[in-house]
C-alpha positions in Angstrom: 15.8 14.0 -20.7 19.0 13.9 -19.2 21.9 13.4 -21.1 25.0 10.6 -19.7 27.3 12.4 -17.5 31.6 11.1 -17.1 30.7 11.6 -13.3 28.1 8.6 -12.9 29.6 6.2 -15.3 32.9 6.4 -13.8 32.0 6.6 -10.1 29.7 3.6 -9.7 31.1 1.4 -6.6 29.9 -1.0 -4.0 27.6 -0.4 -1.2 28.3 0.3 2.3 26.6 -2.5 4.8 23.2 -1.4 5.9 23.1 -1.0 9.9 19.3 -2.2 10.5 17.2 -4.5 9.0 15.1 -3.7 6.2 12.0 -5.5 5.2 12.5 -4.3 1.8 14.0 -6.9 -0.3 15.5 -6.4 -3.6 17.3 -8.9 -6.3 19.3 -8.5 -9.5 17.9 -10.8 -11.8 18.4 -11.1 -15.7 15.8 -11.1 -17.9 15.9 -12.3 -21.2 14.8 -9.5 -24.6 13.8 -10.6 -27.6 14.3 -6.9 -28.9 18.4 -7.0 -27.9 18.8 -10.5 -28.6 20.6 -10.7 -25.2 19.6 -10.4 -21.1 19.0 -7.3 -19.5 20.3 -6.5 -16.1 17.1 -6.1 -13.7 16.9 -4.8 -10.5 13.5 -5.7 -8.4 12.6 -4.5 -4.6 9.5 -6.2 -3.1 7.9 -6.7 0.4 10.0 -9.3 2.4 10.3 -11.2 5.1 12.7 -9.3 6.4 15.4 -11.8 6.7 18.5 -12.0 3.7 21.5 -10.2 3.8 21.7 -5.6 4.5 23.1 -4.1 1.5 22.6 -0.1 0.2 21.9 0.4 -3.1 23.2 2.9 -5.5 26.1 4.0 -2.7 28.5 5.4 -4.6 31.0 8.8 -4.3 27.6 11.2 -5.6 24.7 9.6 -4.3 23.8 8.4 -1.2 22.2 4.7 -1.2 18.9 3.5 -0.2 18.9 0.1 2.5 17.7 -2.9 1.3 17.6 -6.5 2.4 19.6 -8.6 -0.7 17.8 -11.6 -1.6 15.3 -11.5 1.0 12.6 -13.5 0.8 9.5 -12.2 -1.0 6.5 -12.0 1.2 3.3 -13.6 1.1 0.7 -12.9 -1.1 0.0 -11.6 -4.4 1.1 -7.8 -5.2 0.8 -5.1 -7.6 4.0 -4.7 -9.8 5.4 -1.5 -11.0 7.9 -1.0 -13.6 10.7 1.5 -13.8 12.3 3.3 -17.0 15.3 5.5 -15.6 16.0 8.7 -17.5 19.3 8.9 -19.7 22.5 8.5 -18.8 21.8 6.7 -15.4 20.4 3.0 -13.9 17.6 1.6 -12.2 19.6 1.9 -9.1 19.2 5.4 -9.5 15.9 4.9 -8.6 16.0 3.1 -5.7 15.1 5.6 -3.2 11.2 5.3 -4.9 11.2 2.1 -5.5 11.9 1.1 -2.2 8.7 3.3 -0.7 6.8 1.5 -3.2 8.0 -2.1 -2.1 7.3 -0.7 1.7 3.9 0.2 0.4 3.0 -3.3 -1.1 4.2 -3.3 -4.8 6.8 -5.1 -6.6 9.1 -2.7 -8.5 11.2 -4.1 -11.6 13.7 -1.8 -13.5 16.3 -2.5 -16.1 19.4 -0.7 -17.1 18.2 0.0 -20.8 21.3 -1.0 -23.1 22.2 2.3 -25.1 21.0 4.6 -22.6 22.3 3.6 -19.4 24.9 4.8 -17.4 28.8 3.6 -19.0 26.6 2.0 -22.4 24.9 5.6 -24.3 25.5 7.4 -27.5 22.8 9.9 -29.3 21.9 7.2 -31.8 20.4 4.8 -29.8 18.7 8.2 -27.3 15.5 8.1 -29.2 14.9 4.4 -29.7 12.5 4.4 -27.4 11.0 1.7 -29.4 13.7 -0.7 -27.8 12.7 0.9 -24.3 9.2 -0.1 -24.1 10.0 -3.6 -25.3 12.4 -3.9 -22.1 9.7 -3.0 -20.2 7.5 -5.5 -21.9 10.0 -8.3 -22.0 10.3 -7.6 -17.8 6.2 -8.5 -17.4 6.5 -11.2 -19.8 9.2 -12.6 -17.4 7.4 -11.6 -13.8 3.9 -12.2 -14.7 4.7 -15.5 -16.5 6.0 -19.0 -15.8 8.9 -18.6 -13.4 9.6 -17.9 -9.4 7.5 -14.8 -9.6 4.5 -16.0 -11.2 2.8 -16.8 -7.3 3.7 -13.0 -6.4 2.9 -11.1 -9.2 -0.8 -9.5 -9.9 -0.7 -9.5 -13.0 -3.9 -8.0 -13.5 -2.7 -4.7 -11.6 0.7 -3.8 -13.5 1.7 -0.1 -14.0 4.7 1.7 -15.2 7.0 5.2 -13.4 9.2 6.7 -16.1 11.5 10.1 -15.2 12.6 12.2 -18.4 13.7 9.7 -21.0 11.7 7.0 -19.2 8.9 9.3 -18.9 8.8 9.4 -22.5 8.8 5.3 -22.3 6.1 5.2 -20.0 3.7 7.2 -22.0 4.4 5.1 -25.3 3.5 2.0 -23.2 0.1 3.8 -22.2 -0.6 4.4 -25.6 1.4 7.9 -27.1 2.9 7.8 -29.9 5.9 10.1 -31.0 5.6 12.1 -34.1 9.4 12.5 -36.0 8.6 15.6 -37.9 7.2 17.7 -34.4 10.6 16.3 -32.8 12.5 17.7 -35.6 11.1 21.3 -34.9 11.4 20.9 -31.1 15.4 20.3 -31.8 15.5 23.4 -34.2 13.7 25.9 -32.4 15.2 24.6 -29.2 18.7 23.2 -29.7 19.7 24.5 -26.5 17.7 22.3 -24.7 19.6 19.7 -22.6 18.9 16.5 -25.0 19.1 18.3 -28.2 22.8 19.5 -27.3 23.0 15.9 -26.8 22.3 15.1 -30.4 25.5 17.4 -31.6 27.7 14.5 -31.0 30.9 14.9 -29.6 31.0 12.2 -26.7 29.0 9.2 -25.9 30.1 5.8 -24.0 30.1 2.4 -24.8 31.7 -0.1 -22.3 32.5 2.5 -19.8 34.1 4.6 -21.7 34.0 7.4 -23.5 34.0 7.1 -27.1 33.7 10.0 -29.6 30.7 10.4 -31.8 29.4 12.2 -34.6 26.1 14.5 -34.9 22.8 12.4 -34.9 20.7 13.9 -38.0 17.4 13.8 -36.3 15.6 12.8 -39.9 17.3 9.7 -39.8 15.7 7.6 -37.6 13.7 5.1 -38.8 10.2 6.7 -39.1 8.0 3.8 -38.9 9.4 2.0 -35.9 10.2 5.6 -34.3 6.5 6.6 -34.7 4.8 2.8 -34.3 2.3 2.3 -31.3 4.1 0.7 -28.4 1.1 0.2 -25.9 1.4 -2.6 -23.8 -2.4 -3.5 -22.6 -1.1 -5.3 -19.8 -0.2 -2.0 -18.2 -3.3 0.1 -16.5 -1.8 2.9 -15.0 1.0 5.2 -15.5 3.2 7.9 -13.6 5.7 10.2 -15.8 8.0 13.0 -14.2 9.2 15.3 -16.4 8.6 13.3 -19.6 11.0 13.5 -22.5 9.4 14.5 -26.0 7.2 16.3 -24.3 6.3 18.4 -27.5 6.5 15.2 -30.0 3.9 13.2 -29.2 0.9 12.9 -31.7 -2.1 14.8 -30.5 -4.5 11.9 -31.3 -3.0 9.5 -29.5 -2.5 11.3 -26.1 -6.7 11.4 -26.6 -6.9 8.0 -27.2 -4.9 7.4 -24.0 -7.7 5.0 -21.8 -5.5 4.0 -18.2 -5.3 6.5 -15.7 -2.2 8.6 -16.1 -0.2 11.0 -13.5 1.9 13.5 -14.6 4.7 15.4 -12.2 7.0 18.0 -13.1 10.0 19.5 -11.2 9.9 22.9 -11.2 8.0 26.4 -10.1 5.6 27.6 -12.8 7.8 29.2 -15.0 10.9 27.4 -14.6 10.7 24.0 -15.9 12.4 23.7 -19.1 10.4 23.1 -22.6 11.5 20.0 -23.0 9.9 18.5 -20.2 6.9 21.0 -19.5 3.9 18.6 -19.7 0.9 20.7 -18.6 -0.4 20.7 -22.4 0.3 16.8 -22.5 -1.4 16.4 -19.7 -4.5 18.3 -20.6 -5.0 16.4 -23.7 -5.1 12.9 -22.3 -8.8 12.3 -20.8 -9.1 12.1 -17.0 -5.5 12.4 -16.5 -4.0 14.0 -13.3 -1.3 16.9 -13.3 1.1 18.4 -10.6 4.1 20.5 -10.1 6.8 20.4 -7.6 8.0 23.8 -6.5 11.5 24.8 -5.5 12.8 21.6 -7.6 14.5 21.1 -10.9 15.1 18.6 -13.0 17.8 16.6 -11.2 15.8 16.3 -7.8 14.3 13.1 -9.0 18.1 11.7 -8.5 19.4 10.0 -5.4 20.5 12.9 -2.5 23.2 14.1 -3.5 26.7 13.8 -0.6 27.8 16.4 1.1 30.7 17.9 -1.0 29.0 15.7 -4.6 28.6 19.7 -6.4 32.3 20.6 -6.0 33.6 16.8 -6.4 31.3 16.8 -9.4 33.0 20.3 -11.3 36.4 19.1 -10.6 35.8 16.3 -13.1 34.3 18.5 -15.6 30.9 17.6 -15.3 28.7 20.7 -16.5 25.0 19.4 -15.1 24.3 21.0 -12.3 23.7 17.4 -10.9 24.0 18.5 -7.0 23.7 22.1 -6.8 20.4 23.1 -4.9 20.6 27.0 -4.9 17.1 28.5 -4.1 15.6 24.5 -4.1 14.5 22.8 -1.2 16.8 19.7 0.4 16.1 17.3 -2.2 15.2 14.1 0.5 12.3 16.4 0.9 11.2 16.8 -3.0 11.6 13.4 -2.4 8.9 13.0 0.2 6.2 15.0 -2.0 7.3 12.8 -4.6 7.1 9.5 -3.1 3.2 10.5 -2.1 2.3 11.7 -5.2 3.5 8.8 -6.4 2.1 6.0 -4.2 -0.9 7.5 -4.0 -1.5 7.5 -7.4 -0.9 3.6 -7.8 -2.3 3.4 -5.1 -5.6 4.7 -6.1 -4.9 2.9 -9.5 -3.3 -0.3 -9.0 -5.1 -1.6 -5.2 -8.0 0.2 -5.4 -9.4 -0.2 -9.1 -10.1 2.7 -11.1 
């Protein structure tokens, strides 16, 4: 999991006018959450008419956006929905790029910015309530596949969920894992120089888009019960994780017990994707499962394509993730395209054709 970088809180701005139409149409909606006792900020793409008004979403001095149509209207028919969890430290708008090959493909995509992790809002102490995760992503179904304007779109027989790194982790607890404290514990001691548990030494977090100072999260602290409760949504009947977060934590059992179809993607050559993502072994023990690696990617290729000029932009503002820098990689628009077919294929095999 990723932890929040200065770089993508701070540099956030407004899109640049699409020049074509897009039949992609995409809405920021709020969705009320039980959990937070407050409305979460959603962002949903779906097929459209084509008409409404050419935006780019997630433009900003890094990334390069992804043309939408901005309250377009929703096309006819009912369709599959998929939800998003984005990893830590960034939005839903940093997935936009695969949300909006889903939409093109015939799904409706919904993905909140999860309060405490998000990009401007995330400290260490609220990085492994995933707990609070999943119920965002249950409160979002609730909302779409209940009483409201959606209701006539939404399948809501055929709902699945796409979670990268920290959302990877949220997308298997809604399938059915469940985390075990004491294996996370040991992950963070005989690996604290993995990306998230250097993220649990404190230091600096952010909390209304800014950066606040914060003390060392003891990992024996959480609350064990709600930390290690099931979270399975049976609403949800197919799941894709890239480079899943806890990928050692989760309790053996319960990845058995897993019973929707499951896809799980790493970024990486054999050999070179870090521990605390590596998900082969995850995958293996979850029944009927499918498994695949991404050569000549890392970790950050799942992001948005990077600018031209993002890696240096991004050192001179102290940023230490090596957020844009594709030395030995592959151009990341195509790690994008193997991506967005594993993907698709995967709900679609799942979520239009039954399973």
């Amino acid at each position: 999991m990723r932890r929040p970088t200065l770089a993508l809180l701070a540099l956030l701005s407004a899109g640049i006018p699409a020049l074509a139409d897009n039949h992609v149409g995409v809405r920021e909606i709020r969705v009320a959450s039980p959990e937070r006792g407050a409305a979460l900020d959603v962002t949903v793409w779906y097929p459209s008419e084509g008409d409404g008004e050419a935006t780019v979403i997630g433009d900003n001095r890094v990334f390069e956006g992804t043309p939408a149509s901005r309250n377009a209207t929703i096309g006819k028919g009912r369709f599959p929905l998929v939800l998003l969890s984005h990893g830590s430290g960034s939005r839903a708008i940093g997935m936009a790029w695969i949300a909006t090959k889903l939409a093109e493909a015939g799904f409706i995509v919904a993905g909140p910015d999860h309060p405490g992790t998000t990009s401007g809002d995330s400290t260490p102490a609220a990085t492994p309530r995933i707990w609070e995760r999943t119920r965002d992503l249950s409160a979002i179904v609730t909302a779409l596949a209940g009483d409201g304007p959606w209701q006539a779109s939404v399948d809501r027989e055929r709902i699945g969920v796409l979670g990268f790194s920290l959302g990877g982790s949220t997308a298997m607890e809604l399938a059915g894992a469940r985390a075990d404290l004491d294996a996370y514990v040991r992950y963070c001691e005989n690996y604290a120089m993995m990306m998230d548990c250097r993220w649990f030494r404190g230091g600096r977090g952010f909390v209304n888009d800014e950066p606040v100072t914060v003390e060392k999260l003891d990992l024996r602290t959480i609350d064990r019960g709600r930390f290690e409760q099931s979270n399975r949504d049976p609403r949800i009947v197919s799941a894709v994780v890239v480079d899943p977060g806890l990928a050692m934590a989760f309790q053996p059992e319960s990845l058995k017990s897993i019973d929707i179809p499951l896809t799980v993607i790493n970024l990486g050559s054999a050999g070179k994707i870090p521990v605390a993502v590596l998900a082969d072994r995850l995958a293996g023990q979850v029944p009927g499962s499918a498994y695949a690696q991404v050569d000549d990617s890392d970790h950050f290729s799942f992001l948005p394509v990077c600018r031209q000029g993002a890696a240096d932009f991004l050192k001179s503002v102290g940023e230490s993730d090596p957020i844009c820098e594709e030395d030995g990689l592959r151009l990341r628009a195509d790690i994008h395209e193997q991506l967005a077919g594993l993907i698709r294929q995967a709900f679609e095999r799942t979520l239009k054709s039954g399973h």
